[in-house]
N, C-alpha and C positions, 0 to 999 in steps of 0.2 A: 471768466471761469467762475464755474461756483463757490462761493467761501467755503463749502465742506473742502475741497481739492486742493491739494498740495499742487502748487505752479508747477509747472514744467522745469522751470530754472533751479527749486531747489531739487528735484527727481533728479538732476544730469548733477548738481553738487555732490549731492550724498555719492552716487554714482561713482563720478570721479575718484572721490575721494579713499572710497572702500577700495575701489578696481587700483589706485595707489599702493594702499597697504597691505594689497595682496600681492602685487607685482613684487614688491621690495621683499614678502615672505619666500615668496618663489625664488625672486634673483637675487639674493644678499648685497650686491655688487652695486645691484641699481638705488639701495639705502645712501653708498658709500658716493656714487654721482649726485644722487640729491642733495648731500651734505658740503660735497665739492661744488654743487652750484650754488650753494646759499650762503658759503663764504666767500666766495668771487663777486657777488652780488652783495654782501654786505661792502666789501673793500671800494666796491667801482661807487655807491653810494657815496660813501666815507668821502672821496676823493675828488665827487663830483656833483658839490650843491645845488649846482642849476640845472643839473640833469636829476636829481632826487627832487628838487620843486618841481622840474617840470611833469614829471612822473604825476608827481601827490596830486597837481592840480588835474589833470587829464584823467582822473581816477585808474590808470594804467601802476601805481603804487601798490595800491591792496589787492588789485587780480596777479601783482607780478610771484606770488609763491604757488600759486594754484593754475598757471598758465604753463598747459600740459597737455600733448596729444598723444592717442596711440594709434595702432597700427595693426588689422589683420586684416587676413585671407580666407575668401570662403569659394567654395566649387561649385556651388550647383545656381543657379537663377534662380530658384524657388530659398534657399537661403539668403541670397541677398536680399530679395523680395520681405522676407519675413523682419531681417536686420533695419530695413529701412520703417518697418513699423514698429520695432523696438526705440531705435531709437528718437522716434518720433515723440514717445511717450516722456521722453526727456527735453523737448524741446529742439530738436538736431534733423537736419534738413539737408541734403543732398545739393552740395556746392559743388560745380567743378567736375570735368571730365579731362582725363587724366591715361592717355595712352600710352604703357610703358614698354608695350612689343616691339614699336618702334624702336626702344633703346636694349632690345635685348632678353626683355623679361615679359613670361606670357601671360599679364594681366591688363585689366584694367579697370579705369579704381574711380574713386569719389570720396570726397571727403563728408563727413556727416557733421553739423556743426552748427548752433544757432547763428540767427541771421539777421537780427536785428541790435540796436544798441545797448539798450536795458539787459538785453538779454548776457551779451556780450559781456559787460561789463557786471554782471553777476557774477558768470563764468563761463571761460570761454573753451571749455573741456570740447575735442575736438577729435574722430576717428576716421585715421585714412585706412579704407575700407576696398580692397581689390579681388576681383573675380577672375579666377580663374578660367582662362581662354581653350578649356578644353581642344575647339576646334585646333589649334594650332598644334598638339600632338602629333606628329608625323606618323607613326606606327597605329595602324587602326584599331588594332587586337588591345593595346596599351590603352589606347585611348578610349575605347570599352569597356576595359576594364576597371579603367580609374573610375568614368560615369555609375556604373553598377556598383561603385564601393561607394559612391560617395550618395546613392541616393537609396543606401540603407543606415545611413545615421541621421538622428534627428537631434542637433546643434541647440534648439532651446527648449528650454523643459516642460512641460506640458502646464505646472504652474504657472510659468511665465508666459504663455500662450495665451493662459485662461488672460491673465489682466491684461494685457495690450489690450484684448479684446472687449474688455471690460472697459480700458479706460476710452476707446473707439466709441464704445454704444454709449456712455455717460458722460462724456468729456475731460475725463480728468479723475483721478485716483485720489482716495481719503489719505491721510498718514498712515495708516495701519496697511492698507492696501502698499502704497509706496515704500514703508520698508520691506515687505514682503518683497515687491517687484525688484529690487533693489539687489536683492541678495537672493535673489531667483537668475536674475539676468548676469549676473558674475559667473556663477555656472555655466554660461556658454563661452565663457573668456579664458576657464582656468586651464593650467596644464595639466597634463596626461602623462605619465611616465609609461601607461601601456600603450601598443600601436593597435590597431586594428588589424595591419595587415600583418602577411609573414616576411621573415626576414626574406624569401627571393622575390618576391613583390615587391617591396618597400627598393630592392638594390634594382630591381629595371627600373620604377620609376623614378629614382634617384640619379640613374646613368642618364637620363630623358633631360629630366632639370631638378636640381634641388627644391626648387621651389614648389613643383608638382610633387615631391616624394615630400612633403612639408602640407600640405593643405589636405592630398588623399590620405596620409598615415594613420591617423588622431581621429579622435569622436567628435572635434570640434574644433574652430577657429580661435584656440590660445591666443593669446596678446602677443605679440613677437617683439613688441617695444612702446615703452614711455619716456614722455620726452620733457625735460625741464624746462622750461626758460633762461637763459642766463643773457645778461649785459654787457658780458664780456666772452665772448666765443672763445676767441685766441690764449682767453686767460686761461681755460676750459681745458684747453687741447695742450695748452705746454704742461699744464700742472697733472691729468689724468694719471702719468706714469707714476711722479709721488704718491700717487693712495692704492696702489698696486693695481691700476686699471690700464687697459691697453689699448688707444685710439686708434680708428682707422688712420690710412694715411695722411689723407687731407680734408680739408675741411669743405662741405660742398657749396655752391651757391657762388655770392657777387666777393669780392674781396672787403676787406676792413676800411669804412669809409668816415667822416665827420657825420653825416647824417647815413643810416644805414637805411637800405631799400630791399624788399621783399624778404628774403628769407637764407639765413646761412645755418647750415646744419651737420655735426659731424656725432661720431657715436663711439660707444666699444665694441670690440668685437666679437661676436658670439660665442655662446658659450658652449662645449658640448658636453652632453649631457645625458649618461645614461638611461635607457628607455629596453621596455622587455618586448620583444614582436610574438606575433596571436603562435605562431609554433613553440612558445618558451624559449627563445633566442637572447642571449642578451646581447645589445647594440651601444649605436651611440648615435646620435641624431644632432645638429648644428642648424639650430634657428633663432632665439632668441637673447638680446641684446638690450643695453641701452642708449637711447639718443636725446643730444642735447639739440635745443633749437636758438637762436638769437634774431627777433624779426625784429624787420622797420618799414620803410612809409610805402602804402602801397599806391602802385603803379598804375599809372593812363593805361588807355592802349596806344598811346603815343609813346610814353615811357616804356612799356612792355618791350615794342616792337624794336626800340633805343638797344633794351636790355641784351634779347635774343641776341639785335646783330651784334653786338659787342662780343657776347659769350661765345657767340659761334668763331670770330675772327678769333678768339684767346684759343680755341678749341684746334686752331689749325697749327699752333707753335708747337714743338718739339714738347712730348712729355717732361715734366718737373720730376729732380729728383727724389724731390721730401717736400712738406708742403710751405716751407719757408718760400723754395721757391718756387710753387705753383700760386702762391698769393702776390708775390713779387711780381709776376708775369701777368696777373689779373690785374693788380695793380696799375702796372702801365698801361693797359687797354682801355681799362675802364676811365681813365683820365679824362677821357671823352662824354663823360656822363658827369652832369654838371653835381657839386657834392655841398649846396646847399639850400635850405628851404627855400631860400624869397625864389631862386631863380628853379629849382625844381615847382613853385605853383607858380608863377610868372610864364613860364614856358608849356604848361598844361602836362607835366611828365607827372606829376604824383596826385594826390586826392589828398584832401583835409577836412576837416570838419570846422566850421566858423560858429563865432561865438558872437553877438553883440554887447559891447560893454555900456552896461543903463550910467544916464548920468554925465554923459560924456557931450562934449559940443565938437559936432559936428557940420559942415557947411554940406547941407544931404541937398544931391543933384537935383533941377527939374527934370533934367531928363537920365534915362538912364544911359549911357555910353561905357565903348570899351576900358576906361581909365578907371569907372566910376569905382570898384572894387579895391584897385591900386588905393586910390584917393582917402576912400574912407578907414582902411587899414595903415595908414602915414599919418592920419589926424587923430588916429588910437579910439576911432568907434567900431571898429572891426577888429578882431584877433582873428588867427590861424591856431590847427593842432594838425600836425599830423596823422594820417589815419594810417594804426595800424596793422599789417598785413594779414590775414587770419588763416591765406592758403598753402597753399602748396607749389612745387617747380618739379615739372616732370625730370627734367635735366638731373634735378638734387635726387629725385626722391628713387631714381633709376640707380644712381652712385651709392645711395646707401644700401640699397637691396644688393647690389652685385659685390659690397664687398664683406659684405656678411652671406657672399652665397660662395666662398672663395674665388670672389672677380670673375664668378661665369657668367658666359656672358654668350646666348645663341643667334646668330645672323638671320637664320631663316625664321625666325618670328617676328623680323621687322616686316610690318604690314601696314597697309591702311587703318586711320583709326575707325573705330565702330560706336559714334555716339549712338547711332538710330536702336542698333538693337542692344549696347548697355541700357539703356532706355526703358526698355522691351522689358529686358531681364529683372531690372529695377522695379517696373512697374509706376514709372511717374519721371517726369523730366527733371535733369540734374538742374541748377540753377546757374546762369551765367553769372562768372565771379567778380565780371569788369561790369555790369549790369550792376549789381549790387551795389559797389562801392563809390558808383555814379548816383545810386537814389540816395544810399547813407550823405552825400556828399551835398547833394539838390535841398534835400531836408532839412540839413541844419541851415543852407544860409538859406533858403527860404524863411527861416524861423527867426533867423537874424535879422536881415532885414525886414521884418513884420515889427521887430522891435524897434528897430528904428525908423518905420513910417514909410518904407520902400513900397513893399506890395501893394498898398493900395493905390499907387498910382501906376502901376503896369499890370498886365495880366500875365497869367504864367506862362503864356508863350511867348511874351514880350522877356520874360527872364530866359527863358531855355535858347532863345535869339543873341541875349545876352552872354550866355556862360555859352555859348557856342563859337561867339566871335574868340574868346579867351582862349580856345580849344581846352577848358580844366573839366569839360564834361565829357566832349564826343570829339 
């Protein structure tokens, strides 16, 4: 990129960071969760040194206060379309396909997020992003009508139009440009206290689905939730009631492990929120929330596939009555899921990133064989780090939507999923998310072992032969 151009990495910072400080102006509530997770996070520190070194060393320390996602909704393919060149301009890239009708709710989604490591480790600001399934309206008239409402508003501001397309044709935006854009592109995020539509409109589409009477109402896709980081999920969730906040029931995802894997997420519960409808109506409208997230190591598609059937067998026991003992019950299931590093990469269930340590004597193979990685990691010329998860679980991400939509939950939207034409809609392929974390993975011990005099004596599909017999790639 040109020296005049602000990177794309600080464009999604700044970004983040405003779209923050506006949330917290909006939600008061969601100030009061940020503060509850940065004392839970200080304490879990406090208490646990070789989890605060291992943090500072993996550079995962200084993104952990800025390690935050949000969440909206938009209706028409030509809005999603436009989102995905938004947020392009910040660096954020279409990971992941995400079918939530399946579980009840008529979207389906993608997350937007950088994709490589540098980037990542700037900042890993990250927006799960769902389209409304129109089609799956039952009532056709309704379903007309929503279409016709929703493609007379235009969601980003015509400023913010110009620079995307500005930074398209130049590659990249000066500072002056980028704060501009910056506080252009918030304006398609902020809330609305007015509806567009009138209060008998707003109540069919809201008898249809909350979520449809939520994305057609508004001039635009509001943020419906930001999400913190915390290290202690459980701590999160017993302590919310002390600051006057009120947690869903349970918490979603795998249960509380020694090393944690992929993603556990619970929230408060929406808040409603007076809003005035286009007849001068006053109403009240329930959509926007806060969620906390706690991730860890992510998953093979060996591991994935571990995961699912685990979740699924927990899924068939008698509902939990609170979530003591819905994590109790995940608990014993999961026992089957091995809960520590050597033997989560030994069995090819998780991904890591490898380091080579200079300096070090090492007895380096002539040949390369399946031991040979064991080997040089036990003589301390290899390290491991965990790689951490950066996505999403349709299962979690279903659970928070429906209990901030009061637990609705419709049958008849369970369908087939549609990557072909979210695709369409999108206008470019989402990115496979077990792809990615296979090349972040190939990359660095490629890079390792270059350091230690490996690669030149095999070629790289004499390695891919290698990490294939381990099953840690494919």
């Amino acid at each position: 990129m040109d020296a005049a151009y602000v990177s794309a990495d600080d464009i999604r910072d700044q970004f983040s960071k405003a779209m923050s400080a506006m949330y917290q102006q909006e939600v008061p509530q969601y100030g009061t969760l940020l503060s509850l997770v940065e004392s839970v996070n200080h304490d879990v520190l406090a208490e646990d040194a070789a989890l605060a070194h291992t943090l500072e060393a993996s550079d995962e320390l200084a993104r952990l206060s800025v390690e935050r996602h949000g969440a909206i909704r938009v209706g028409l393919p030509e809005e999603l379309s436009l989102l995905r060149r938004m947020f392009a301009v910040m660096g954020m890239h279409p990971v992941g396909y995400y079918d939530l009708a399946a579980a009840g709710v008529p979207v389906h989604s993608t997350a937007f997020r950088p994709v490589d490591d540098d980037a990542l480790k700037r900042n890993p600001f990250r927006v799960f992003t769902s389209l409304l399934r129109l089609e799956l309206i039952e009532n056709p008239q309704l379903r007309e009508q929503a279409r016709d409402i929703l493609s007379r508003r235009e969601i980003v501001t015509p400023e913010a139009q110009a620079l995307i397309a500005r930074c398209e044709e130049q590659g990249g935006l000066n500072a002056t440009d980028a704060k501009v854009f910056v506080q252009a592109a918030l304006n398609t995020f902020r809330w609305h206290h007015d509806a567009t539509v009138d209060r008998a409109t707003y109540d069919r589409l809201h008898q249809e689905h909350r979520l449809i009477a939520d994305v057609v109402s508004f001039r635009g896709p509001h943020i419906n939730h930001l999400t913190p980081r915390t290290l202690d999920i459980d701590a999160v969730q017993q302590r919310m009631p002390s600051v006057g906040i009120d947690p869903k029931a349970v918490i979603e995802g795998p249960p509380r492990r020694r090393c944690p894997i992929l993603l556990r997420q619970t929230s408060f519960k929406a808040l409603e929120e007076t809003i005035t409808f286009a007849d001068s109506v006053a109403g009240h409208h329930t959509a926007r929330f806060g969620e906390i997230e706690q991730r860890g190591v992510a998953l093979t598609q060996k591991g994935r596939a571990l995961y699912d059937q685990l979740l699924a067998q927990s899924q068939q026991l008698p509902p939990a009555k609170d979530n003591s003992a819905h994590q109790a019950q995940l608990t014993e299931v999961f026992q089957a899921f091995p809960d520590d590093h050597a033997t989560l990469r030994r069995e090819g269930l998780a991904f890591f990133h490898y380091h080579a340590v200079p300096g070090t004597t090492a007895s380096l193979p002539a040949q390369i064989n399946a031991d040979t990685l064991d080997a040089l990691i036990e003589q301390g010329a290899l390290t491991c780090q965990p790689m951490i998860y950066e996505d999403f679980l349709p299962v979690s991400a279903a659970g928070i939507f429906q209990s901030n939509l009061g637990g609705e939950q419709r049958d008849e939207y369970a369908s087939q999923a549609n990557q072909a034409q979210f695709e369409r809609d999108l206008g470019a392929s989402v990115i496979d998310e077990i792809a990615l974390y296979e090349q972040r993975q190939q990359a660095s011990l490629d890079k390792a072992l270059a350091v230690l005099g490996l690669r030149t004596n095999r070629s790289a599909n004499e390695a891919r032969r290698f990490l294939q017999q381990r099953q840690i790639l494919f």
